[in-house]
mmCIF file of the N, C-alpha and C atoms, coordinates in Angstrom:
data_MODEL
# 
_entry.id   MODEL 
# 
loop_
_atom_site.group_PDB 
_atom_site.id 
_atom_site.type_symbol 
_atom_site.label_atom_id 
_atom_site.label_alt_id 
_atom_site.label_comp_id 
_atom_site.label_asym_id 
_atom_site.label_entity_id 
_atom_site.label_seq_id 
_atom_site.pdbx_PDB_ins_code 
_atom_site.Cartn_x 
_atom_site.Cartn_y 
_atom_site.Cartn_z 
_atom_site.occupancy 
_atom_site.B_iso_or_equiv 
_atom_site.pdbx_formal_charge 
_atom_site.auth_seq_id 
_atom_site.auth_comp_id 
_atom_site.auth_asym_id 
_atom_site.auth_atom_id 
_atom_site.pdbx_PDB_model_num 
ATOM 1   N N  . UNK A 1 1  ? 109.951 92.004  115.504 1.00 0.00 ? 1  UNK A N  1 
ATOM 2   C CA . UNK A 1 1  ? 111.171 92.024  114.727 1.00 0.00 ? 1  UNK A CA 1 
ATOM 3   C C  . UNK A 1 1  ? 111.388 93.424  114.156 1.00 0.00 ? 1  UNK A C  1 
ATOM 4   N N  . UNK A 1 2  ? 112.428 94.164  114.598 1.00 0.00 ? 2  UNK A N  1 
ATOM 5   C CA . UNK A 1 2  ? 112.719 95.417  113.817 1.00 0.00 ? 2  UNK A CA 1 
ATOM 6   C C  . UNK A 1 2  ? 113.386 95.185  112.656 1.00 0.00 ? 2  UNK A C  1 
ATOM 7   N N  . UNK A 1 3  ? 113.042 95.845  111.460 1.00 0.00 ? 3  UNK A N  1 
ATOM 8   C CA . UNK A 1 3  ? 113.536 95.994  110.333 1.00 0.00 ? 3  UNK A CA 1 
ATOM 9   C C  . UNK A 1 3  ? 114.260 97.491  109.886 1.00 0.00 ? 3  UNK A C  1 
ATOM 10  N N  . UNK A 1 4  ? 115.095 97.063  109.158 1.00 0.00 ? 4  UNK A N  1 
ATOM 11  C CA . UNK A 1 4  ? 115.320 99.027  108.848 1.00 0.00 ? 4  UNK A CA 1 
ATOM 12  C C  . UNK A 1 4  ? 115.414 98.802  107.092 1.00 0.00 ? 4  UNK A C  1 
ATOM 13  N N  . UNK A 1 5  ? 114.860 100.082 106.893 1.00 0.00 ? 5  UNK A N  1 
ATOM 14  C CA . UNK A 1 5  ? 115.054 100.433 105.699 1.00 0.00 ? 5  UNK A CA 1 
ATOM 15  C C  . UNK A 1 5  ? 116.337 100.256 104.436 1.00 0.00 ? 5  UNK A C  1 
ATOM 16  N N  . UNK A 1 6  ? 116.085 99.887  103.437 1.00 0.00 ? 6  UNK A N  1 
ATOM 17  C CA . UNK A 1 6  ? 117.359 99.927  102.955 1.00 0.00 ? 6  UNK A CA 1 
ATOM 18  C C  . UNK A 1 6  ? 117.759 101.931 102.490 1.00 0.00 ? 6  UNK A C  1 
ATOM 19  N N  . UNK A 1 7  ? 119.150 102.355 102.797 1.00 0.00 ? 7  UNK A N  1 
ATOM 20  C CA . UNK A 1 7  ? 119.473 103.088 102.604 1.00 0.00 ? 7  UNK A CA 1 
ATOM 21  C C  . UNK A 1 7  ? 119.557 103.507 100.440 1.00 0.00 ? 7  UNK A C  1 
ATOM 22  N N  . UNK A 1 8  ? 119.051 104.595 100.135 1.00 0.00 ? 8  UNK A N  1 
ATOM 23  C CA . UNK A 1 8  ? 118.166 105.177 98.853  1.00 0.00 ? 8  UNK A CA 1 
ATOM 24  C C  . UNK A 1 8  ? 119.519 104.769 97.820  1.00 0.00 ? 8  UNK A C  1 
ATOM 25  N N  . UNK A 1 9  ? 120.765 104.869 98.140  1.00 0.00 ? 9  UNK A N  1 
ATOM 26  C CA . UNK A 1 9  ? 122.125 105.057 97.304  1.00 0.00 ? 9  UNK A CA 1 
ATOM 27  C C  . UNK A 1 9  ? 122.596 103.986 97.760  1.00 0.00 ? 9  UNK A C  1 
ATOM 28  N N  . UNK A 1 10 ? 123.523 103.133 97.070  1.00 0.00 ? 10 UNK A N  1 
ATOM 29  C CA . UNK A 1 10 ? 124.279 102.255 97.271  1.00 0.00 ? 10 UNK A CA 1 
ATOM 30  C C  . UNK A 1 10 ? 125.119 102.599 97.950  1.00 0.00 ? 10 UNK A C  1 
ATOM 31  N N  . UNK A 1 11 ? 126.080 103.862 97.411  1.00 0.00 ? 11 UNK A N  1 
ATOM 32  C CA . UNK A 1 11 ? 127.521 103.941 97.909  1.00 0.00 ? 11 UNK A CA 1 
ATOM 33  C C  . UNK A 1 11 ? 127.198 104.707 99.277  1.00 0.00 ? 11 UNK A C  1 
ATOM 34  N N  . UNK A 1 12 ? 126.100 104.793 99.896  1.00 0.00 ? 12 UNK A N  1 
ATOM 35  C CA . UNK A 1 12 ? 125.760 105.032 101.514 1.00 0.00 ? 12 UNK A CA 1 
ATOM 36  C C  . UNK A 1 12 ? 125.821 103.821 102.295 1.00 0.00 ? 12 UNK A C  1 
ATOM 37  N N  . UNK A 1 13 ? 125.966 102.867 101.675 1.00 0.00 ? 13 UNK A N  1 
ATOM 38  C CA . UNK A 1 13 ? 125.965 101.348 102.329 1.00 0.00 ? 13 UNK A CA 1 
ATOM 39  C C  . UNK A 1 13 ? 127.717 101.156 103.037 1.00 0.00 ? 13 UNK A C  1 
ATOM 40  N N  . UNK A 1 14 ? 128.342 101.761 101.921 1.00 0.00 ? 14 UNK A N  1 
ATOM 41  C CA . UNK A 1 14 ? 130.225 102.502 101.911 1.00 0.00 ? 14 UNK A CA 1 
ATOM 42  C C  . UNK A 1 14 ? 130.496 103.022 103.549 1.00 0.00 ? 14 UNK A C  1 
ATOM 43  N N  . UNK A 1 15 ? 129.720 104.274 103.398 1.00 0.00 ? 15 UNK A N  1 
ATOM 44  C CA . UNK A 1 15 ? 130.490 105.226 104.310 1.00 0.00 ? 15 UNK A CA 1 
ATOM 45  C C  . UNK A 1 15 ? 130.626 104.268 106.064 1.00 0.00 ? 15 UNK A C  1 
ATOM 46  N N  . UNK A 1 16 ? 131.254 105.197 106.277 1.00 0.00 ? 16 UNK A N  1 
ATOM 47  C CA . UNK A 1 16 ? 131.872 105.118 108.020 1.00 0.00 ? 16 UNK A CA 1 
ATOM 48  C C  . UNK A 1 16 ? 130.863 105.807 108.519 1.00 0.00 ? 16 UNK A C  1 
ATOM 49  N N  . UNK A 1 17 ? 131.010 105.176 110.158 1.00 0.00 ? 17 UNK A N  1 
ATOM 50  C CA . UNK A 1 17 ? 129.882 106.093 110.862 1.00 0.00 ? 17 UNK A CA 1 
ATOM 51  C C  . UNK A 1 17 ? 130.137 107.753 110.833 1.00 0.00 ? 17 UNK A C  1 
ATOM 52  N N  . UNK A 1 18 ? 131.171 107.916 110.874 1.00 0.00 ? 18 UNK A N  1 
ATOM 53  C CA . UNK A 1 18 ? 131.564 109.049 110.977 1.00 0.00 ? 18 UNK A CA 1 
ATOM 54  C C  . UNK A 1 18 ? 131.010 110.067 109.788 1.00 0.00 ? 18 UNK A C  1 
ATOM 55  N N  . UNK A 1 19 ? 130.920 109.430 108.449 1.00 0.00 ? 19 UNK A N  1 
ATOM 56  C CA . UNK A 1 19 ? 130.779 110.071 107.360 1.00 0.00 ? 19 UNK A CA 1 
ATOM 57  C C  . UNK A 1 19 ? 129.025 110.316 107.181 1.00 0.00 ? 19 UNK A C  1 
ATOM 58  N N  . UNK A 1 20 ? 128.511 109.223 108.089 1.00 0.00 ? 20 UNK A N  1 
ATOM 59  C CA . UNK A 1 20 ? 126.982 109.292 107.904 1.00 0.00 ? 20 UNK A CA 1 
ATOM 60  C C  . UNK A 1 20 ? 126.404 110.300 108.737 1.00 0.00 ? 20 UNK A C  1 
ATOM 61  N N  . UNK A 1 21 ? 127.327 110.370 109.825 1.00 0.00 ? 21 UNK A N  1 
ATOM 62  C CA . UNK A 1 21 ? 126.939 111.618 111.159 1.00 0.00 ? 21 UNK A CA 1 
ATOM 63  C C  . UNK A 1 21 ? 127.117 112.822 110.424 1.00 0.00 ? 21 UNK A C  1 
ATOM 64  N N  . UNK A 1 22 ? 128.416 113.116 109.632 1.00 0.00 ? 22 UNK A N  1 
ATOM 65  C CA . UNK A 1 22 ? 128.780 114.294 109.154 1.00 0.00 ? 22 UNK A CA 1 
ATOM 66  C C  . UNK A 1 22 ? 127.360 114.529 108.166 1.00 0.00 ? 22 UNK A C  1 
ATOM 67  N N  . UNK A 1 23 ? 126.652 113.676 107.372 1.00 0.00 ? 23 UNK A N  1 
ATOM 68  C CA . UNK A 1 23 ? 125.679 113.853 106.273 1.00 0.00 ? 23 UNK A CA 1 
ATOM 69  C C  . UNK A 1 23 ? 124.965 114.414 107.154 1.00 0.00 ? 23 UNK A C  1 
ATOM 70  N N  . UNK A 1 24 ? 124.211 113.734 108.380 1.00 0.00 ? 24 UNK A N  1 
ATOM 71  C CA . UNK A 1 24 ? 123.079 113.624 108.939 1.00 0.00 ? 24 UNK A CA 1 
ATOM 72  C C  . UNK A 1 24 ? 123.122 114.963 109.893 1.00 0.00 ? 24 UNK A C  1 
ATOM 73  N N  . UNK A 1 25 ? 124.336 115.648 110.149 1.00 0.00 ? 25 UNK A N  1 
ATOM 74  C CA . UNK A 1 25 ? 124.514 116.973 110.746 1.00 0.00 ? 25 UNK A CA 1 
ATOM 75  C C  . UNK A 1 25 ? 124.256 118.125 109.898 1.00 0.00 ? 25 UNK A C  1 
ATOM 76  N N  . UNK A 1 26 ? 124.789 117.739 108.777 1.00 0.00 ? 26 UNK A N  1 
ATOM 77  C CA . UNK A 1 26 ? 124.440 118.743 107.929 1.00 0.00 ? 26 UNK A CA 1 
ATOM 78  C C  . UNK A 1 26 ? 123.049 119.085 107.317 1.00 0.00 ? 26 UNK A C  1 
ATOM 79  N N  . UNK A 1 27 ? 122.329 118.003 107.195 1.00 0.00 ? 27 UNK A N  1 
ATOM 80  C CA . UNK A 1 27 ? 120.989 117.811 107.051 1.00 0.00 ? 27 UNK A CA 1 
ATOM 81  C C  . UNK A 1 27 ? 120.176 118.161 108.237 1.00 0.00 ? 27 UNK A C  1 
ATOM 82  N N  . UNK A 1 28 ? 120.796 118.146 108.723 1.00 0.00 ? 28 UNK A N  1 
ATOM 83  C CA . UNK A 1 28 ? 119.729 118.406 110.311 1.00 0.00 ? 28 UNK A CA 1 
ATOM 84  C C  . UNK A 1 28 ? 120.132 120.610 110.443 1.00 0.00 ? 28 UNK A C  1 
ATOM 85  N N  . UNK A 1 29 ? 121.065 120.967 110.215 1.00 0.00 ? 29 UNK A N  1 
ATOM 86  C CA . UNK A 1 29 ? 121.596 121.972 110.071 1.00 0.00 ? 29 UNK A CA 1 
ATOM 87  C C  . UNK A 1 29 ? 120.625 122.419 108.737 1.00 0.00 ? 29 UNK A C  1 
ATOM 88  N N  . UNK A 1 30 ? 120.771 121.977 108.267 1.00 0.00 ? 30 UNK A N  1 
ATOM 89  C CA . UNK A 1 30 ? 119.892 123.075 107.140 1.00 0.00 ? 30 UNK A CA 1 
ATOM 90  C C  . UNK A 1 30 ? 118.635 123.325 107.119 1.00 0.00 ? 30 UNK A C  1 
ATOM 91  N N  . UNK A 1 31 ? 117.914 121.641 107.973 1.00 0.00 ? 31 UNK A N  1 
ATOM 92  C CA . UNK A 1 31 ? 116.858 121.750 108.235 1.00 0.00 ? 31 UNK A CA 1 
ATOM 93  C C  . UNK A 1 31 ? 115.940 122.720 109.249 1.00 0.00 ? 31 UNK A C  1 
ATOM 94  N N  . UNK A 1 32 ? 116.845 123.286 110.242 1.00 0.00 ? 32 UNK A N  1 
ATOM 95  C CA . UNK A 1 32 ? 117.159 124.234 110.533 1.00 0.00 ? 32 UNK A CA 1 
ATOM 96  C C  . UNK A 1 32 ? 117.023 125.396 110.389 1.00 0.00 ? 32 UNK A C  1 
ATOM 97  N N  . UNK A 1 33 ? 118.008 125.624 109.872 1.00 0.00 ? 33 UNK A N  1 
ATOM 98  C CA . UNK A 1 33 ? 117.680 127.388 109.167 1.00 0.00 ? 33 UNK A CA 1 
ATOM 99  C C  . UNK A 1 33 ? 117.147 127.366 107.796 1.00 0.00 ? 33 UNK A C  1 
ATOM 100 N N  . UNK A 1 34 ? 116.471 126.604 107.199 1.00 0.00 ? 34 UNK A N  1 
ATOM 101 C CA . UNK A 1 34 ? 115.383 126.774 106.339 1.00 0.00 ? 34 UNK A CA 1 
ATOM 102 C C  . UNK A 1 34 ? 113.940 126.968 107.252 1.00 0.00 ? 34 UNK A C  1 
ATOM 103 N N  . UNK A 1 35 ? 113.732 126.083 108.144 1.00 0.00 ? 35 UNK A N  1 
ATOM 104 C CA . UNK A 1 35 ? 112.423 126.170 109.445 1.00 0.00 ? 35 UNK A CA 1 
ATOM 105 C C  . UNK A 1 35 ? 112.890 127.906 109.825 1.00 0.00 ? 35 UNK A C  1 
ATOM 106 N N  . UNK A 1 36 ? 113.841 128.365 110.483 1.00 0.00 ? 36 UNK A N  1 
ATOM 107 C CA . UNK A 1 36 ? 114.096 129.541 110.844 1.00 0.00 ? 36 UNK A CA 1 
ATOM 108 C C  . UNK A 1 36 ? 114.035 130.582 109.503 1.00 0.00 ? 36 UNK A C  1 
ATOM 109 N N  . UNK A 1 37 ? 114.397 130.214 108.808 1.00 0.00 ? 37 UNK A N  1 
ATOM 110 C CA . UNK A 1 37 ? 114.017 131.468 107.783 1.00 0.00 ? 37 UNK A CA 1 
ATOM 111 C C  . UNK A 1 37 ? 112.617 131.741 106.776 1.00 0.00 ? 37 UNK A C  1 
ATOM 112 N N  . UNK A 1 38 ? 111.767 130.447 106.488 1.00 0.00 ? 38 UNK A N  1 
ATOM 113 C CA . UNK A 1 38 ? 110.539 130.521 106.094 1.00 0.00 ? 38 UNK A CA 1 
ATOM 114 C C  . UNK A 1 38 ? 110.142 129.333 106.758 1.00 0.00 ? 38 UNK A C  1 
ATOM 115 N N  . UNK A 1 39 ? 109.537 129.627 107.666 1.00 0.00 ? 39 UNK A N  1 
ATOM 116 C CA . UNK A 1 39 ? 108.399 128.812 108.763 1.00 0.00 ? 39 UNK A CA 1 
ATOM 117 C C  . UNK A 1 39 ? 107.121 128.599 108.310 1.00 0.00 ? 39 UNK A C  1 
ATOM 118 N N  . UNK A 1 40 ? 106.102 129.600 108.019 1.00 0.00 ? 40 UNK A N  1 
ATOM 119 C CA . UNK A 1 40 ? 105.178 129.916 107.777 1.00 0.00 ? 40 UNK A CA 1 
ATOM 120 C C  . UNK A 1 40 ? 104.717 129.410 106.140 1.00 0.00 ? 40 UNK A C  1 
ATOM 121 N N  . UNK A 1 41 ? 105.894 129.862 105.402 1.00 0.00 ? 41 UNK A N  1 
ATOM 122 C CA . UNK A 1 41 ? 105.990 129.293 103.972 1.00 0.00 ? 41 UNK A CA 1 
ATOM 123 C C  . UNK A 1 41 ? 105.930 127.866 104.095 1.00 0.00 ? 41 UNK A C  1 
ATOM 124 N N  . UNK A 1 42 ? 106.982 127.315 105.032 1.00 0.00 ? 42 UNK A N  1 
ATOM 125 C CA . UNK A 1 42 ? 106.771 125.628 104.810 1.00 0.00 ? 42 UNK A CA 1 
ATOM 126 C C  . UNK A 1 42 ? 105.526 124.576 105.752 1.00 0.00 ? 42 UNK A C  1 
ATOM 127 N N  . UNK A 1 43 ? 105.017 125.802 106.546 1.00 0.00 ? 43 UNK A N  1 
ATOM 128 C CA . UNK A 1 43 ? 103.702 125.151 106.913 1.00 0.00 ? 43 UNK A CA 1 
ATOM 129 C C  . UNK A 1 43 ? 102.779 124.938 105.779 1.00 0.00 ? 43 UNK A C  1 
ATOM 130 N N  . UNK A 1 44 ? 102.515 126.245 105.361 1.00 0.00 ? 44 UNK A N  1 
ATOM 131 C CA . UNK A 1 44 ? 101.465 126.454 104.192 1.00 0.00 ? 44 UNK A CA 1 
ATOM 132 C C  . UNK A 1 44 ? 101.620 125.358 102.927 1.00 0.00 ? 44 UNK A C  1 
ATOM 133 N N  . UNK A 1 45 ? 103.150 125.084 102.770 1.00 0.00 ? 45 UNK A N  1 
ATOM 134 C CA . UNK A 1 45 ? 103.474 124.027 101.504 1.00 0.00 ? 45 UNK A CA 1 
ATOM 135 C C  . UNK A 1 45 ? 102.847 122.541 102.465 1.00 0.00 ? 45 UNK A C  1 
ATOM 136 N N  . UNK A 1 46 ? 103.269 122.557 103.547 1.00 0.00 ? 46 UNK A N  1 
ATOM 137 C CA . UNK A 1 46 ? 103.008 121.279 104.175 1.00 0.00 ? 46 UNK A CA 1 
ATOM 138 C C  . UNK A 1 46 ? 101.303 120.789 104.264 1.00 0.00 ? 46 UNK A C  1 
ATOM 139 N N  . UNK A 1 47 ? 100.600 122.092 104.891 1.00 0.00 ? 47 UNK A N  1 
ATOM 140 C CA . UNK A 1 47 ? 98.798  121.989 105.060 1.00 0.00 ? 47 UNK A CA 1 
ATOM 141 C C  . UNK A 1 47 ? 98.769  121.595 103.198 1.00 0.00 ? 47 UNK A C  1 
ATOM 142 N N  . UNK A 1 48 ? 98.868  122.851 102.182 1.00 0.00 ? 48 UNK A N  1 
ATOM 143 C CA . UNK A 1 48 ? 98.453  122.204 101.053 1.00 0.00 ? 48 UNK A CA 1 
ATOM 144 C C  . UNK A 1 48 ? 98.667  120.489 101.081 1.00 0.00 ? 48 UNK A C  1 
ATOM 145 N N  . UNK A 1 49 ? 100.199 119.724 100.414 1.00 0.00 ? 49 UNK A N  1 
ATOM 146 C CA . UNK A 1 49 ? 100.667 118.943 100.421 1.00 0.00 ? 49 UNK A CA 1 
ATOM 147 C C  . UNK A 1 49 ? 99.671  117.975 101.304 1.00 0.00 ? 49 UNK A C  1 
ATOM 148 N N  . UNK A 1 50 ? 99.257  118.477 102.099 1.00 0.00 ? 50 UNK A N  1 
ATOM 149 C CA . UNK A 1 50 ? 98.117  117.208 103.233 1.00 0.00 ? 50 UNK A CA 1 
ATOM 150 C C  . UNK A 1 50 ? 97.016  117.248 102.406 1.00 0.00 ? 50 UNK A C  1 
ATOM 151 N N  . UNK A 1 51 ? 96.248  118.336 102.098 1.00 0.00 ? 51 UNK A N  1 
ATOM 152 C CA . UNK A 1 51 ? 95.082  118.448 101.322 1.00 0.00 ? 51 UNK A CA 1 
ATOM 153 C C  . UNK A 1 51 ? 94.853  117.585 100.260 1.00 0.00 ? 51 UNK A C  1 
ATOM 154 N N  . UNK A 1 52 ? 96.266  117.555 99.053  1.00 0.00 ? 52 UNK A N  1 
ATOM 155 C CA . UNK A 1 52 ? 96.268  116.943 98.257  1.00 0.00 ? 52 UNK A CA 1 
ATOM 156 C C  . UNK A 1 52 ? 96.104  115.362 98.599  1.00 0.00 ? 52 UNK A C  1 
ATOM 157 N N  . UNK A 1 53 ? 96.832  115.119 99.790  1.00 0.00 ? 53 UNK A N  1 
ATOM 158 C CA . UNK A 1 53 ? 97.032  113.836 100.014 1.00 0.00 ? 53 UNK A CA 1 
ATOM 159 C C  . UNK A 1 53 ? 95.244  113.220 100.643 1.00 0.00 ? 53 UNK A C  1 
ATOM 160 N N  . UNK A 1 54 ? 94.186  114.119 100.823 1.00 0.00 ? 54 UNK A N  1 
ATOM 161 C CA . UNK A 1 54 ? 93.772  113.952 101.337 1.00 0.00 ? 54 UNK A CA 1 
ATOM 162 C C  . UNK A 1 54 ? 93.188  113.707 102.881 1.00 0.00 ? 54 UNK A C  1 
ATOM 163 N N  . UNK A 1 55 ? 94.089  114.494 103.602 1.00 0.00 ? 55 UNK A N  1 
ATOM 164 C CA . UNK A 1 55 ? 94.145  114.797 105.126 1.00 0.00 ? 55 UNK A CA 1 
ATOM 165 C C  . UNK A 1 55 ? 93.469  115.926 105.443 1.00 0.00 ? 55 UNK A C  1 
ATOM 166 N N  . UNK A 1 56 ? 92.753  116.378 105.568 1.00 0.00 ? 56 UNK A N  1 
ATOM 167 C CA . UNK A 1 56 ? 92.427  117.778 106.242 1.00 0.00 ? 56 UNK A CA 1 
ATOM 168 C C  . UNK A 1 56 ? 92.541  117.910 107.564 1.00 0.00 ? 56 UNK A C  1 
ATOM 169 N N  . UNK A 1 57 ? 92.812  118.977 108.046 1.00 0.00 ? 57 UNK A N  1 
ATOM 170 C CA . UNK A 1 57 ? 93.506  119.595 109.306 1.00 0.00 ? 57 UNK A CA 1 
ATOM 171 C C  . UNK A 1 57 ? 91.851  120.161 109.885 1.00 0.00 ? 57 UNK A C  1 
ATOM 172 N N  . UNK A 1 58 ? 91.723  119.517 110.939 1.00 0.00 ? 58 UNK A N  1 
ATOM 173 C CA . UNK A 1 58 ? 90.730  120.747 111.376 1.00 0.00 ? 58 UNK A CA 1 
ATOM 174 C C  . UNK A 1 58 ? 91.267  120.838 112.828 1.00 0.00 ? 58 UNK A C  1 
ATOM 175 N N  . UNK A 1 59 ? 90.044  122.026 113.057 1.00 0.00 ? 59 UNK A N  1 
ATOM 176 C CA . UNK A 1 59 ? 90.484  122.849 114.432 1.00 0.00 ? 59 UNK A CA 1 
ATOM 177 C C  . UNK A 1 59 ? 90.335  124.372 114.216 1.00 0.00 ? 59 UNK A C  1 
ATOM 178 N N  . UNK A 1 60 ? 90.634  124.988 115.355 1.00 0.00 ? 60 UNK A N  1 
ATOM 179 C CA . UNK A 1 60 ? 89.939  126.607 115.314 1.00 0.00 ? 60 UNK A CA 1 
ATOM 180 C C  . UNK A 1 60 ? 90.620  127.340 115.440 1.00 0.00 ? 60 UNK A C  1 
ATOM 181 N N  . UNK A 1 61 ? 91.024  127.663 113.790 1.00 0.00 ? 61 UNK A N  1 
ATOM 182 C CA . UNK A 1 61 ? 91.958  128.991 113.394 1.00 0.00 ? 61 UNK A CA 1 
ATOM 183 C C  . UNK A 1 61 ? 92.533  129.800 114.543 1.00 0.00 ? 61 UNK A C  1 
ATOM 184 N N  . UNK A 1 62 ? 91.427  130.455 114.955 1.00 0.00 ? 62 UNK A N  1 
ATOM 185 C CA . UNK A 1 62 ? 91.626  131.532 115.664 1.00 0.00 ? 62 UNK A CA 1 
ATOM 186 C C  . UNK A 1 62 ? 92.255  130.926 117.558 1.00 0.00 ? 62 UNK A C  1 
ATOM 187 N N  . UNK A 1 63 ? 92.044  129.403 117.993 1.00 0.00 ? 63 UNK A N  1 
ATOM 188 C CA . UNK A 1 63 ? 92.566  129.013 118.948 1.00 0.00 ? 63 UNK A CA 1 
ATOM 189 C C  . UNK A 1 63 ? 93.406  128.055 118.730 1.00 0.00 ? 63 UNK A C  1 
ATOM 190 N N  . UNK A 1 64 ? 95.045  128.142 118.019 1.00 0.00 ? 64 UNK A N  1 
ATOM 191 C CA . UNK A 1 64 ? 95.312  127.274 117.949 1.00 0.00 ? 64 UNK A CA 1 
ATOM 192 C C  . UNK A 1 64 ? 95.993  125.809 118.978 1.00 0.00 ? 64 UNK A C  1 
ATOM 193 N N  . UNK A 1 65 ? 95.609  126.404 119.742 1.00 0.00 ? 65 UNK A N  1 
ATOM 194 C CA . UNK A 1 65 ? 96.185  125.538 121.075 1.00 0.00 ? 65 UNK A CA 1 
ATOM 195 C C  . UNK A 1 65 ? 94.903  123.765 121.113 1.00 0.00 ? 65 UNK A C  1 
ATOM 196 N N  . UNK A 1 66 ? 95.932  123.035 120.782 1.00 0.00 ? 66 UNK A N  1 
ATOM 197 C CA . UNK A 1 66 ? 95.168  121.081 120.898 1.00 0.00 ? 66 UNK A CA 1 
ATOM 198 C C  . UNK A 1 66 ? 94.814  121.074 122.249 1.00 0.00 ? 66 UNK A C  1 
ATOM 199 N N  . UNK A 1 67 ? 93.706  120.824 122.645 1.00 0.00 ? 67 UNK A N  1 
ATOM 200 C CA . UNK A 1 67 ? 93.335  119.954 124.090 1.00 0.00 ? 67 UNK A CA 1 
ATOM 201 C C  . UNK A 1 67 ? 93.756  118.654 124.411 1.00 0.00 ? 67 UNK A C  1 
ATOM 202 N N  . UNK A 1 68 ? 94.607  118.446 125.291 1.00 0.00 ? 68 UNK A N  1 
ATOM 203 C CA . UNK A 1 68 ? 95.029  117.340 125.616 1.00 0.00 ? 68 UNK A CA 1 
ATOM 204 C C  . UNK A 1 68 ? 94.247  116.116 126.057 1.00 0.00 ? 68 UNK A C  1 
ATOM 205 N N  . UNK A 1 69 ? 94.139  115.324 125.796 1.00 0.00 ? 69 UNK A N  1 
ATOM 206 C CA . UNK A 1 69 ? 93.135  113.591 125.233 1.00 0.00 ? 69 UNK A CA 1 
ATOM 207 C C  . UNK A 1 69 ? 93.300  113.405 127.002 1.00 0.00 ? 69 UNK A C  1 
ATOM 208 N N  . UNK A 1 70 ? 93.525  114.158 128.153 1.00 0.00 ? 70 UNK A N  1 
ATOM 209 C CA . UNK A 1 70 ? 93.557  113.050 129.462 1.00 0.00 ? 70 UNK A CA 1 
ATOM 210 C C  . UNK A 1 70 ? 92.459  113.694 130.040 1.00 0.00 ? 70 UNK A C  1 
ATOM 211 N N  . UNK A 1 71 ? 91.493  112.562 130.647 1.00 0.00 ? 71 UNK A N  1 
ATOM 212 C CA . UNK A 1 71 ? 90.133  112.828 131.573 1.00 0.00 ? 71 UNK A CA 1 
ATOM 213 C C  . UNK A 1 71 ? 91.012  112.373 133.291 1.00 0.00 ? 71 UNK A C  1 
ATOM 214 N N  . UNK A 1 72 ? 92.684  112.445 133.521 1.00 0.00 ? 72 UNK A N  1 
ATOM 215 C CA . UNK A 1 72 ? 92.577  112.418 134.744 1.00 0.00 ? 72 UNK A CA 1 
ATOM 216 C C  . UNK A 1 72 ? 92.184  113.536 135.872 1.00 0.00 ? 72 UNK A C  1 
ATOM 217 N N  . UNK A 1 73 ? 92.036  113.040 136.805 1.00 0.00 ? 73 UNK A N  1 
ATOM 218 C CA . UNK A 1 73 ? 91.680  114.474 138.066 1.00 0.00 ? 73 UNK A CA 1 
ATOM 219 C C  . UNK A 1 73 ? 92.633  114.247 138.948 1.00 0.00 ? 73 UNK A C  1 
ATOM 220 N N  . UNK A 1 74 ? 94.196  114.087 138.679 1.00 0.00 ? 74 UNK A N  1 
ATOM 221 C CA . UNK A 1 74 ? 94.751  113.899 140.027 1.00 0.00 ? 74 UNK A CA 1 
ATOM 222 C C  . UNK A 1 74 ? 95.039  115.238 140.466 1.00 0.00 ? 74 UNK A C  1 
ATOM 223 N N  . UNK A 1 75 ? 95.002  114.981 141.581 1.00 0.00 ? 75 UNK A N  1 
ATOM 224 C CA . UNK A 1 75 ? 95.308  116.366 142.686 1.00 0.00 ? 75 UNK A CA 1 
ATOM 225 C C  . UNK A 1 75 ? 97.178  116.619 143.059 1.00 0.00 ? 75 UNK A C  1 
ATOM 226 N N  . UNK A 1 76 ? 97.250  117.483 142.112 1.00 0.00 ? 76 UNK A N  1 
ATOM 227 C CA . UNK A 1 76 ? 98.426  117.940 141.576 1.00 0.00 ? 76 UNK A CA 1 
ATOM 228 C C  . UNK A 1 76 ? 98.878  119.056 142.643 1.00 0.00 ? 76 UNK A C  1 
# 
């Protein structure tokens, strides 16, 4: 059974699709060029923010590239 969230504001329950796309563009737009203008800043807020939460990040600084989880051998 999918459920969805109730939306945070009442009067968002109101709008037209149209008015929720326009929110959700603009939000996606800023999200955006805030990532493009301090990247690095909002990693660093994000790793802290995990710490606190109790997550630690590991892995090797200096290689940051993840190894991918597949043991296949197909002949590619």
């Amino acid at each position: 059974m999918v459920t969805t969230t109730r939306l945070p504001l009442a009067i968002m329950e109101t709008w037209s699709p149209e008015q929720k796309l326009a929110v959700y563009d603009f939000c996606r737009l800023i999200s955006e060029i805030l990532w493009q203008h301090d990247r690095d800043g909002l990693l660093e807020a994000m790793v802290r923010d995990d710490h606190k939460r109790g997550f630690e990040h590991s892995g090797d600084l200096d290689n940051p590239n993840l190894e991918l989880p597949f043991d296949d051998d197909l002949p590619f």
